[in-house]
N, C-alpha and C positions, 0 to 999 in steps of 0.2 A: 565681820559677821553682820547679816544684814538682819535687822529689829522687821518680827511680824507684822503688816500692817494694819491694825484694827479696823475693825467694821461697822459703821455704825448701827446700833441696833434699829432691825426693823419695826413699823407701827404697825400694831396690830390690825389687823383688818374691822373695819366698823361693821356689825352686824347690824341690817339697820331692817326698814318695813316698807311697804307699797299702800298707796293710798289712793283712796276716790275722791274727789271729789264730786257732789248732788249739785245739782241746778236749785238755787234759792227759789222757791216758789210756793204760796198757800198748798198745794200740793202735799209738800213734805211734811206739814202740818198731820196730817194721817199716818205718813209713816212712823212719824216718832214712835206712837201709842204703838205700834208692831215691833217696835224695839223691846216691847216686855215678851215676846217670847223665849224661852228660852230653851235651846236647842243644844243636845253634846258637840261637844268637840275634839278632833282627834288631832292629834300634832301632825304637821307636814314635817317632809322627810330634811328637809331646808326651814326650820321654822324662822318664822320675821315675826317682834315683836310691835305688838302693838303699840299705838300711843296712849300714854295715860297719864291720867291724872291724881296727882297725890291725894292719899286721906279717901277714893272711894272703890267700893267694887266692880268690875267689868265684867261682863255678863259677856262670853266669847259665843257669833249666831252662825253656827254651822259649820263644816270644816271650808276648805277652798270653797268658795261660789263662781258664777258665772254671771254676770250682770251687763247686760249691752253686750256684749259677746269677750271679754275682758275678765280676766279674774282677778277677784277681791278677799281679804279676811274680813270680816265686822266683830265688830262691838260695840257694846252701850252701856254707859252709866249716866246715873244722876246724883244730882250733890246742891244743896241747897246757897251754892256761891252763888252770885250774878254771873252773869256773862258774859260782861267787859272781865271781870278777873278770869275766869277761864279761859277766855280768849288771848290775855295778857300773856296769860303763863306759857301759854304753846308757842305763840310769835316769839315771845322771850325767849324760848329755851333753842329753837329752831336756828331763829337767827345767830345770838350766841352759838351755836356749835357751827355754823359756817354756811348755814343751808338756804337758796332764796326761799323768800319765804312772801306767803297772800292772806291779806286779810281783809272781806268783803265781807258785808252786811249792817246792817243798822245796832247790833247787838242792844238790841232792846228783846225783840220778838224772835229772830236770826241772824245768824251766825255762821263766816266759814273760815278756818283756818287751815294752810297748807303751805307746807313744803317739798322740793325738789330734790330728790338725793342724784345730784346729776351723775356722778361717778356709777355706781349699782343702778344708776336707769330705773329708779321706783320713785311712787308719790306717794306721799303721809300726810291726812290729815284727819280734821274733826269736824263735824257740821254739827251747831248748838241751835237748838228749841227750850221754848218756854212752854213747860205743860206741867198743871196744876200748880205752880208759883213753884216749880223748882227749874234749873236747867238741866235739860238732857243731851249729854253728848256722842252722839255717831261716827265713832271711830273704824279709820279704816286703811287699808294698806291695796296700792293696785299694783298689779303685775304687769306690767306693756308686752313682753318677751311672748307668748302663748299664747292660741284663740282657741277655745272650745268647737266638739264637734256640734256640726246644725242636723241635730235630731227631734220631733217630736215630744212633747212629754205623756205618754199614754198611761193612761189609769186616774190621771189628775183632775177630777175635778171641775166644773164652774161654776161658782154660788152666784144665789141671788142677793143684789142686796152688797157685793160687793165695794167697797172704796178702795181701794188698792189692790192688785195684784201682781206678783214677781215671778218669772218661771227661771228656775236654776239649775245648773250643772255642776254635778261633782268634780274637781281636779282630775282627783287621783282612782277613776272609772273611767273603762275606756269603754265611757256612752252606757253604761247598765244601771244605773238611775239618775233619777232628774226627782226635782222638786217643785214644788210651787205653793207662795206664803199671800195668805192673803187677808186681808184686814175688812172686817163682816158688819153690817148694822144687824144687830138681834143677839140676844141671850145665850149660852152658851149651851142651853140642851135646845133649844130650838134650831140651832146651829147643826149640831151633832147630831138629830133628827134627819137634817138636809142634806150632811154627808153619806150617813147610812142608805139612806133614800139613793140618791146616785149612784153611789156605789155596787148595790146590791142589782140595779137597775141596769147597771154594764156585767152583771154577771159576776161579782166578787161577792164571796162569804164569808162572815164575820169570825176572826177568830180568837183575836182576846181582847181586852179591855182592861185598863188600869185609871185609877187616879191619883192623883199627888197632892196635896194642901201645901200653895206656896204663898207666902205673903199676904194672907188673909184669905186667900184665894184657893180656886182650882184646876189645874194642870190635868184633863186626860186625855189621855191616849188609847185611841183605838190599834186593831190590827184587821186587816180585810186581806184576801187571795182568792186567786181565779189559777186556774194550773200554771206553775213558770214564774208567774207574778206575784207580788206582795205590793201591796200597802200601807204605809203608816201614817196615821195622822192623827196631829197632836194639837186640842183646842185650848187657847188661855183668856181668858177676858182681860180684857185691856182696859175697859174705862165700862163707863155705864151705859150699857146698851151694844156696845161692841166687842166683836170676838174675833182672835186671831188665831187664823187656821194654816200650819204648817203641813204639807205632805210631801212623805219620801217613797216613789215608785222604783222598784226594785224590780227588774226584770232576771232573763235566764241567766247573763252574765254577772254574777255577783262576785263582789269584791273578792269576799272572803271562800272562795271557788266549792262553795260549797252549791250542791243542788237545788235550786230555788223548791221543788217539791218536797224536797227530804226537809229543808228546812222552815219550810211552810206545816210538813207534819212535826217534827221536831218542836217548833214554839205552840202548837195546839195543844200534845199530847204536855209538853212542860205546864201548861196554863189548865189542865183537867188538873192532874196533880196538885198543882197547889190550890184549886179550888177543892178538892177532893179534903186537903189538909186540914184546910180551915174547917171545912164542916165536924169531922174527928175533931179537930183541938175544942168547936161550940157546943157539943153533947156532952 
């Protein structure tokens, strides 16, 4: 009788993430402070988790992006450790699990830590800043496999006064909006002045407005349309004197294959209603 052969069991497959790496440069010094916005997030159908680091919150900025024509996840936290120990922890943890791994910069001021997941073809890492005596870390995961289409971003915006600006693409849109974030000198209603201003100036109408109290702070959020199209954009102050402005153009192809019209009057008529509420609940 011949004895079955056993098998050995197989290793689970490592779920792992994709990373960017930034060019260390005073430059990036600006983007950190655009790391405070905060933006929803929607799971990809393949989620990669991010890198993180123990004991703080990750703040997840947008779903898939498009950055240099490459797609990325982000995130950002801060956490009042030094830098060299953050820095330690990721080279630590990287290397220990088998992965090469890079560590460039003076980590005084910057900071970059990355690894190779050679097998899954992804990069993982973190770019560290020093801003207001805490470190903040720029987490991120790149995809090498895919390139975004080369479209336009229309409906978007150019302020004055800018220090940074990004224009980005959704993954999971095929080309029916794009974004662009951008990091402002001035005040947060003189900002919001300057959008409407533009906006209404290409022919878009305002159609709701919200705001949010976050962290001392305020998070609003406009909505503008012109027939087919939508805009949204969401202003957060980041430091004193500067304001970071996200916008998401939303044209006739919409995700959720609903009719840019219908639902351009669908969020108008939602936003009478509930301004209609309040006044009934304030008599």
């Amino acid at each position: 009788m011949t004895r079955p052969t056993r098998m050995p069991a197989r290793r689970p497959r490592r779920m792992t993430s994709k990373t960017s790496r930034f060019p260390v440069s005073r430059v990036v010094a600006a983007r950190t402070a655009l790391l405070c916005v905060l933006l929803a997030s929607v799971p990809a159908a393949a989620e990669q988790e991010l890198p993180i680091y123990p004991g703080t919150i990750h703040t997840r900025i947008g779903n898939d992006l498009v950055i240099g024509g490459e797609y990325y996840r982000l995130a950002y936290f801060t956490t009042p450790d030094p830098m060299e120990k953050v820095a330690a922890y990721f080279a630590r943890k990287w290397q220990e699990e088998g992965y090469p791994t890079v560590v460039e910069g003076d980590m005084q001021d910057e900071g970059v830590v990355s690894a190779l997941y050679t097998r899954e073809g992804l990069q993982r890492g973190v770019v560290l800043r020093k801003h207001l005596g805490k470190t903040v870390g720029f987490t991120a995961l790149r995809d090498l496999w895919v390139r975004p289409p080369k479209k336009p971003a229309p409906g978007l915006v150019a302020l004055e006064g800018a220090l940074y600006s990004q224009d980005l693409a959704t993954r999971d849109d095929p080309g029916g909006s794009q974004s662009r974030t951008t990091l402002v000198t001035g005040e947060l209603t003189k900002v919001q002045q300057q959008v409407n201003a533009e906006l209404e100036r290409r022919g878009y109408a305002p159609v709701r407005q919200s705001a949010l109290k976050m962290g001392g702070g305020t998070q609003l959020t406009m909505e503008h349309a012109r027939k087919g199209e939508q805009v949204v954009t969401t202003l957060s102050p980041t430091d004193e004197g500067v304001t970071a402005v996200v916008q998401m153009w939303i044209g006739s192809d919409r995700p959720d294959a609903v009719p840019n019209d219908d639902a351009v009057r669908q969020s108008r008529e939602a936003y009478e209603r509930d301004q209609a509420q309040k006044k009934e609940g304030a008599k």
